[in-house]
C-alpha positions, 0 to 999 in steps of 0.5 A: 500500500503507498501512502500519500503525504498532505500538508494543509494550515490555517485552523487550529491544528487541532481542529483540523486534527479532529476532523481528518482523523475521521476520514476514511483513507486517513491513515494519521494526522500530526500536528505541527508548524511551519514556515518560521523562523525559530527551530523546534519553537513551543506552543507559546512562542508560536501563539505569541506571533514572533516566530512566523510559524503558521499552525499545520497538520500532515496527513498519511492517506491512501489514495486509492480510498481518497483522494488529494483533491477530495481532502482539498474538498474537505479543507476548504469546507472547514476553511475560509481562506479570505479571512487572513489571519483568522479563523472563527475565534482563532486569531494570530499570524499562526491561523494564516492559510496554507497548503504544501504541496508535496509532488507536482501532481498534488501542485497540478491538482490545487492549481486546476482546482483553485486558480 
């Protein structure tokens, strides 16, 4: 079995934690950050702003029982990417919208979808 890797930020990394786990062809979720300025920051620096971290989950999946773009699907449900730096009662640079790609057919998919 191959597993895919997917990295997406913008909600609390719990939140988005929580609702991942629950998809069929979810293998894992893990919490962490990205993007900032200081190694292996804590969870009160990053929430202070200063570090330029932003709050992401990586997510193992199978891709034969879901797919790159439907997790995209699902992302974007729980998601509003046109309130920079927010999210619900989450506010911070950390809460900033983010997705890493991890291969150029994870890229071709987002950008076909979301240009």
């Amino acid at each position: 079995m191959k597993y895919e890797t997917a990295f997406f930020g913008g909600v609390c990394f719990w939140c988005l934690d929580s609702i991942f786990s629950q998809i069929k062809g979810v293998e894992s979720v893990e919490s962490g950050y990205a993007e900032g300025n200081k190694e292996n920051p804590t969870y009160e620096e990053v929430c202070s702003g200063n570090t330029g971290h932003v709050e992401v989950v990586r997510i193992k999946f199978n891709p034969e029982i879901i797919t790159y773009r439907k997790l995209l699907e699902i992302f974007f449900y729980v998601h509003d990417p046109t309130t920079p730096d927010r999210q619900c009662n989450d506010m911070g640079k950390q809460y900033r919208s983010a997705i890493f790609f991890t291969s150029l057919k994870q890229e071709k998919i987002l950008k076909k979808i979301y240009q």
